[in-house]
N, C-alpha and C positions, 0 to 999 in steps of 0.2 A: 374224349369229347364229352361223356356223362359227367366226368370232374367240372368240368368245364361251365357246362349248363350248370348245373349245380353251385357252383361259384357266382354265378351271375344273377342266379337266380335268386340266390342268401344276399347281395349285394342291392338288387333293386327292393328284396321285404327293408333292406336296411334302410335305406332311403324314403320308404311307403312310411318307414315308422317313423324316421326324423321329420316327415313332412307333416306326418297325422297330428305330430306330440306340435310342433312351429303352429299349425292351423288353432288347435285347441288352446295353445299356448294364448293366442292371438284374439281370437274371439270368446272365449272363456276368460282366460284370468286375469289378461290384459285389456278388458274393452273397457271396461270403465274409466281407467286409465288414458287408453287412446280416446275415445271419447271426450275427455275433459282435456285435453292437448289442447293449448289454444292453436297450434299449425294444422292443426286436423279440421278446416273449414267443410270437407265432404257431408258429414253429419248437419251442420247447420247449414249449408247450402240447401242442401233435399229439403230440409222441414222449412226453410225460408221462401223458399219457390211455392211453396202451398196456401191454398186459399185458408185463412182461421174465420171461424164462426163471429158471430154477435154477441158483444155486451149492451143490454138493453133495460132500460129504467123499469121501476115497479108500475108507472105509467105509460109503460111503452116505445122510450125517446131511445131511440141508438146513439150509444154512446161511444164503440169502436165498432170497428166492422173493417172488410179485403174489398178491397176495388180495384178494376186493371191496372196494372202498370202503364205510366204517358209511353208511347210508341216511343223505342227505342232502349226503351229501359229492359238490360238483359233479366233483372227480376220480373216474374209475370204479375205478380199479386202487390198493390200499395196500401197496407196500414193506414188507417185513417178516423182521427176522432171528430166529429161533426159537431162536439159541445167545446172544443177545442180546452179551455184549460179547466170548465168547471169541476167535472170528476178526474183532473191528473192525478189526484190521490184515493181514489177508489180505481179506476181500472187499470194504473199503471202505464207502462208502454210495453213493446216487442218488438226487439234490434236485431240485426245480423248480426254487430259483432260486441255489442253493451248489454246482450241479456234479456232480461224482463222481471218488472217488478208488480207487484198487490196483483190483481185480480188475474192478469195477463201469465202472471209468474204462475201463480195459484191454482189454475185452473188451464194452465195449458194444454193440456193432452185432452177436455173436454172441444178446447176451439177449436183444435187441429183434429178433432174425430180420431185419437189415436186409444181410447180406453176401451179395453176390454170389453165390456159392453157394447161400447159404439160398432167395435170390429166384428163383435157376432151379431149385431143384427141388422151388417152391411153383407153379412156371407151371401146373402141369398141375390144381388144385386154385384158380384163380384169382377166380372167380368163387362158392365156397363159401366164402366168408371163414373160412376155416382157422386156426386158431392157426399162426405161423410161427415163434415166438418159437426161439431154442434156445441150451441148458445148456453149464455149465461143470463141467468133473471135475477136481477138487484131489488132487495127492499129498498132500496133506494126511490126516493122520487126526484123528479128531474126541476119539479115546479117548488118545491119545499127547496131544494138543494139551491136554487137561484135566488129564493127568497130570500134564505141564509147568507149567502153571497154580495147580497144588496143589502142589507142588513150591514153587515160585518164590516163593507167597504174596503176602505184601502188601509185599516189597521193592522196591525198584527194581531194574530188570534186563532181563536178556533171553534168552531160551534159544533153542536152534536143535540140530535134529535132522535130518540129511543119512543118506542112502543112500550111503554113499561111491563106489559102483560105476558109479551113473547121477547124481549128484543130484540128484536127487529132494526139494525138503524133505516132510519129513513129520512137523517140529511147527516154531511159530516164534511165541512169547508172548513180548511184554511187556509191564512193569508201570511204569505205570498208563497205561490205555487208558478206551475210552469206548463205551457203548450207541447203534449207529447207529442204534437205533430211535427215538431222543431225536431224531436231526435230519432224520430222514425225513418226519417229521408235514408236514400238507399246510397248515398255517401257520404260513409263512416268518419272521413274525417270534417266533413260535417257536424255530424252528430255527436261527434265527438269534443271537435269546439264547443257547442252546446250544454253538453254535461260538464263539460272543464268549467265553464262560466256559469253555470246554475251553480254546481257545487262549491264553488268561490262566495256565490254570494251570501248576501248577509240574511237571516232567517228561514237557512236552509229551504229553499223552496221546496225541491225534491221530495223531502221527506213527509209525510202527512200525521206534520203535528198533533192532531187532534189524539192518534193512539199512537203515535214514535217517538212522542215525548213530554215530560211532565215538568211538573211546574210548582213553586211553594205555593200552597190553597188559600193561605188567609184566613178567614171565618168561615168560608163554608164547611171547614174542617168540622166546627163543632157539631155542623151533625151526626159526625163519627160521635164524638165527647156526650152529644148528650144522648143517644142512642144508647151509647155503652153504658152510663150512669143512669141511665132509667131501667135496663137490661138487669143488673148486679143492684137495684133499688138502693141507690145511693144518693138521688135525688125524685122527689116528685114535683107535682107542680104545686106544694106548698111551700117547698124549701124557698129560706129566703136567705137573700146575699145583702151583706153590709154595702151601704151606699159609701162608693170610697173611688178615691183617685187611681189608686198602686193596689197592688197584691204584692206580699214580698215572701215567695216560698220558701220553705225550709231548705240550711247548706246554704243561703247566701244572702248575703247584704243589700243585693242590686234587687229594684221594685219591679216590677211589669206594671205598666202604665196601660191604661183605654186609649183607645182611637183619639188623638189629638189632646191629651190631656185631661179629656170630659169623666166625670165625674159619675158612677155609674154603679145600677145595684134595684135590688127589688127579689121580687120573686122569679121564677122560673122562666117563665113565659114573658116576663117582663127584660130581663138579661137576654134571654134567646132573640126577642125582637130589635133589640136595642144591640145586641151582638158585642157585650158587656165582656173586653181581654179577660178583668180582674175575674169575672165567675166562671170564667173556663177553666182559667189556669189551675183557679182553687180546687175542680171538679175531677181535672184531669188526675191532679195529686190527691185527692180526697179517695178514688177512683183506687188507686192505686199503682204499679208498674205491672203486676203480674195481668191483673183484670185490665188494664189497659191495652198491650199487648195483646192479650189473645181476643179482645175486645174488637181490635184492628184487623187482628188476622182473620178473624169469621167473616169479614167482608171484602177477604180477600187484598186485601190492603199488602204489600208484599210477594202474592205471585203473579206469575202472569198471566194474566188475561186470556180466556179462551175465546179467542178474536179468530175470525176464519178469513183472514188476511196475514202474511205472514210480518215480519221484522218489528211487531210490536212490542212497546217497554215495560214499565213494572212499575207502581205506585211503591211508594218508601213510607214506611212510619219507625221501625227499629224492634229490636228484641229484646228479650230485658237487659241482654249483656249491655247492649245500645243506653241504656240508663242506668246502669250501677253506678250506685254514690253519685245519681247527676237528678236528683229531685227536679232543681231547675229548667233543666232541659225538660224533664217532662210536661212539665207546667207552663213553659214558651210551645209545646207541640200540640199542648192541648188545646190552645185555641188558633193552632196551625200554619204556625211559624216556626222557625229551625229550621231543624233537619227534613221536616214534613216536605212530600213530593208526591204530585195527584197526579194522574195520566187525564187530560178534561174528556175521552169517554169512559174514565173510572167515576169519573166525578157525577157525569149523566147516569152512569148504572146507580150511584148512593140515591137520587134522587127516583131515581125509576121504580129503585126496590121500595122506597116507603112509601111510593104508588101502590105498591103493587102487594101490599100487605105486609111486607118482612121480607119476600122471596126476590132472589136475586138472580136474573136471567142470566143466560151468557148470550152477550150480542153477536151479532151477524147482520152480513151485507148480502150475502146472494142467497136467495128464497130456493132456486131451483137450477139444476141445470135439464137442459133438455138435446135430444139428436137433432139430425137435421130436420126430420118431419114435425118437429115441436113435439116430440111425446117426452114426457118427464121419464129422464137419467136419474136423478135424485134429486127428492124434497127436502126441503131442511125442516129439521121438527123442533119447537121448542123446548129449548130443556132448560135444569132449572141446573144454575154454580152454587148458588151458596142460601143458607138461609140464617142470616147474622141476627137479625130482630123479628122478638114474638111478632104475632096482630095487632098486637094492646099496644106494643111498643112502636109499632111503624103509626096505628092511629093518634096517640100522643106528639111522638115528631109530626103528623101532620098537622094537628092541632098547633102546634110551637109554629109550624112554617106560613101558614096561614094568618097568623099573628103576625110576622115580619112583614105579609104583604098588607093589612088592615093598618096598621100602625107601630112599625120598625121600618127598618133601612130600604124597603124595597117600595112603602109604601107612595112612594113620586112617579114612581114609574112602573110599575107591572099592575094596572088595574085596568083589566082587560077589557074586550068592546063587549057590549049586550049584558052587562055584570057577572060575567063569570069570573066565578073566584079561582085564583092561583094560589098556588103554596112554593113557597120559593125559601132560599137562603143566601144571602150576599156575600162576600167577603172581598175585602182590601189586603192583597198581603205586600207589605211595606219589607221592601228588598233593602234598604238604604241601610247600616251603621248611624248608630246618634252622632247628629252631628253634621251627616254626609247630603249630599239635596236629594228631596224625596224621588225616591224609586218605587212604584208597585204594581203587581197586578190588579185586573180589575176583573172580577168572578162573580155570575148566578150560576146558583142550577135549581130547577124547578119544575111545577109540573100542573095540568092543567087538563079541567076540572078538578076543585080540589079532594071533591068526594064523590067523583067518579072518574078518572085520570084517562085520559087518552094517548098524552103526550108529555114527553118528560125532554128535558132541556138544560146542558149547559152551555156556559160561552164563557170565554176568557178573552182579556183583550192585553197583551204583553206590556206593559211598563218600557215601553221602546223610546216614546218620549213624555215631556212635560205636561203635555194635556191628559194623556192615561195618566201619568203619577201623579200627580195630584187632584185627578177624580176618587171616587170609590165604585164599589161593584154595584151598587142600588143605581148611580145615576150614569153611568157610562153602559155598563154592559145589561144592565134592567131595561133599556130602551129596547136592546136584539132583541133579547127575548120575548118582550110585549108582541113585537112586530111577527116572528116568527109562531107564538103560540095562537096567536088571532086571525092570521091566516090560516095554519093547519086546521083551528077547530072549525074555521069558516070554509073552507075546501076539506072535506073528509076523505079520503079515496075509497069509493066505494069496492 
């Protein structure tokens, strides 16, 4: 009988241990695994049935928020954006069965009250089943953000308004986007059609061009180029450039031409305003490949972006490998054409930073998150990315930019209400092959008061059709900007 028990008893520890090791197996090594199963809906059901917190403007304005489900709906809670498509590209959406992207994505475990913090200082309220959820606070404004939007119209484009001082964005529209309330509906195939047909169309609406994607720059490139050649004193504002049609760099036969064939040259300030191909080109190669490069790279020109949104892209300029034996190439880059590729809120930080003395912030959209009681989870603190140009050198490009708007390319359009001066830089980049009908962007980015900066601004408007190509960035995209820096400075947020 003692064998017996004995037997049975070695027989059930066998069992206690295959079942121990199957559990540990299961929820240890395997959960992430099971987890990320798409047949494994348990996990997203539980956290889909939950009420999420608030996204809410630097002004105040809710931009998503949980409201009941219409009676019958076995979900309890319905997702719901009340500015309907103006931030689809700041707050994203949040699916049952599509995910969640930018802000939603980013900060999920804040909305859902699921962070560490939130859970310990829900302990004491544990067994009152307490809302835990909690919010998210956008530098974002809601009034600037429509401004831009009314601004922008129905072109393709993208605007971006920076603090120059912290980064802070504080508007960031593009055109054409999409109503997350469209994919949020609590049948999938629904929402599902939805994103099939947004993702078909044409200028990616989805994506929020402004930092997902870049663009060749055109002329406002050269305030890389002349930044970098005032930095390595390779040019001051005495140098002078031969008045000339062409530049024809060294390694090749073929000329670079100015803006429409015009004839063009002077001194520093006089090219810079005048936004002169032939003195860029000359400057970039004068400049050199090595100085040129790392010229680029100190501003960050090449990594990515420390954006506190995820799925953002990377401005392009090249390495030196990128120009060996290709002069030419460097000399078409330098006044930002080629291979050149801007992210347009890279293009508002070039602008931000020579606001902002040399120093170059890293942008951000959410100021703070908070718990459900509103007590601040975490503040965001300004911090500085990069510091590409001295003082002397970000006050000189201001002086250059403020010439553009007095009397250069900007000067028809960016002369602000109450005479506030602006410092800006325009550019046209000319997408087309010789020969082909014209194609191009149209680009400012600028910034305003000129010698005491509040607010820093680009915009691009995509060469989609014949009326952008054959404008330029001073008279097509110079008009946003006016509108949007005259309102900011005239509405402050206190």
């Amino acid at each position: 009988m003692n064998k017996q028990i004995r037997r049975l008893a070695a027989g059930l520890l066998v069992c206690y241990l295959i079942l121990f090791v199957q559990l540990n197996l299961l929820q240890v090594v395997k959960r992430t695994e099971l987890a990320d199963n798409p047949d494994n809906t348990r996990a997203i059901l539980r956290d889909f049935d939950k009420a999420r917190g608030k996204i809410v403007t630097a002004d105040g304005v809710t931009i998503a928020e949980s409201v009941p489900s219409a009676p019958g709906d076995s979900i309890k809670f319905q997702r719901q954006y009340p500015t309907n498509d103006l931030f689809a590209n700041i707050s994203g959406y949040y699916t049952q069965a599509y995910g969640a992207t930018k802000v939603e994505k980013k900060y999920s475990d804040v909305l859902a009250g699921e962070t560490g913090e939130q859970q310990l200082r829900a302990l004491g309220t544990i067994f009152s089943n307490q809302d835990t959820t909690g919010s998210v606070q956008l530098t974002v404004r809601a009034d600037l953000q429509l401004v831009a939007k009314t601004a922008l119209g129905e072109r393709e484009g993208s605007v971006v308004v920076l603090n120059p001082s912290t980064g802070a964005v504080l508007a960031m529209w593009s055109y054409p986007t999409f109503d997350p309330n469209l994919v949020v509906v609590h049948d999938n195939k629904k929402a599902g059609d939805v994103l099939t047909f947004l993702n078909a169309a044409p200028g990616k609406p989805t994506l929020a061009n402004a930092y997902q994607e870049r663009y060749m720059p055109g002329s406002t490139f050269k305030m890389i180029t002349a930044s970098v050649a005032l930095e390595n004193n390779v040019v001051d504002f005495d140098s002078m450039f031969t008045n000339d049609k062409t530049y024809t760099p060294p390694q090749t036969t073929n000329p670079i031409e100015n803006f429409e064939g015009e004839i063009c040259g002077g001194d520093l300030r006089t090219v810079f305003a005048r936004s002169c191909n032939t003195a860029f080109a000359q400057t970039a190669v004068d400049v050199g490949v090595p100085k040129m490069v790392a010229g680029t790279q100190a501003w960050g020109i090449g990594e990515p972006i420390p954006f506190d949104l995820p799925g953002g892209t990377t401005s392009y300029f090249g390495d030196e490998a990128h120009f060996k034996d290709a002069i030419p190439k460097l000399a078409i880059q330098g006044f930002g054409e080629g291979d050149d590729l801007v992210v347009p809120l890279q293009m508002a930080m070039i602008a931000a930073t020579i606001a902002n003395g040399g120093v170059e912030m890293q942008p951000y959209v959410v100021g703070a998150t908070l718990d459900h009681q509103g007590k601040v989870l975490d503040q965001t603190a300004p911090k500085v990315w990069k510091t590409p140009i001295s003082p002397v050198t970000a006050l000189k490009m201001t002086d250059l930019m403020i010439g553009v708007v007095q009397r250069g390319t900007a000067k028809c359009c960016l002369q602000l209400d109450n005479g506030i001066q602006a410092a800006a830089k325009t550019g046209t980049a000319q997408l087309n092959a010789t020969g082909q009908p014209q194609r191009s962007h149209a680009w400012i980015a600028a910034f305003a008061p000129a010698t005491a900066p509040q607010f820093a601004v680009a915009v691009i408007l995509k060469g989609t059709n014949a009326e952008i190509s054959s404008g330029t960035g001073g008279k097509l995209a110079g008009p946003i900007a006016k509108t949007i820096l005259d309102y900011a400075l005239a509405h402050p947020l206190g």
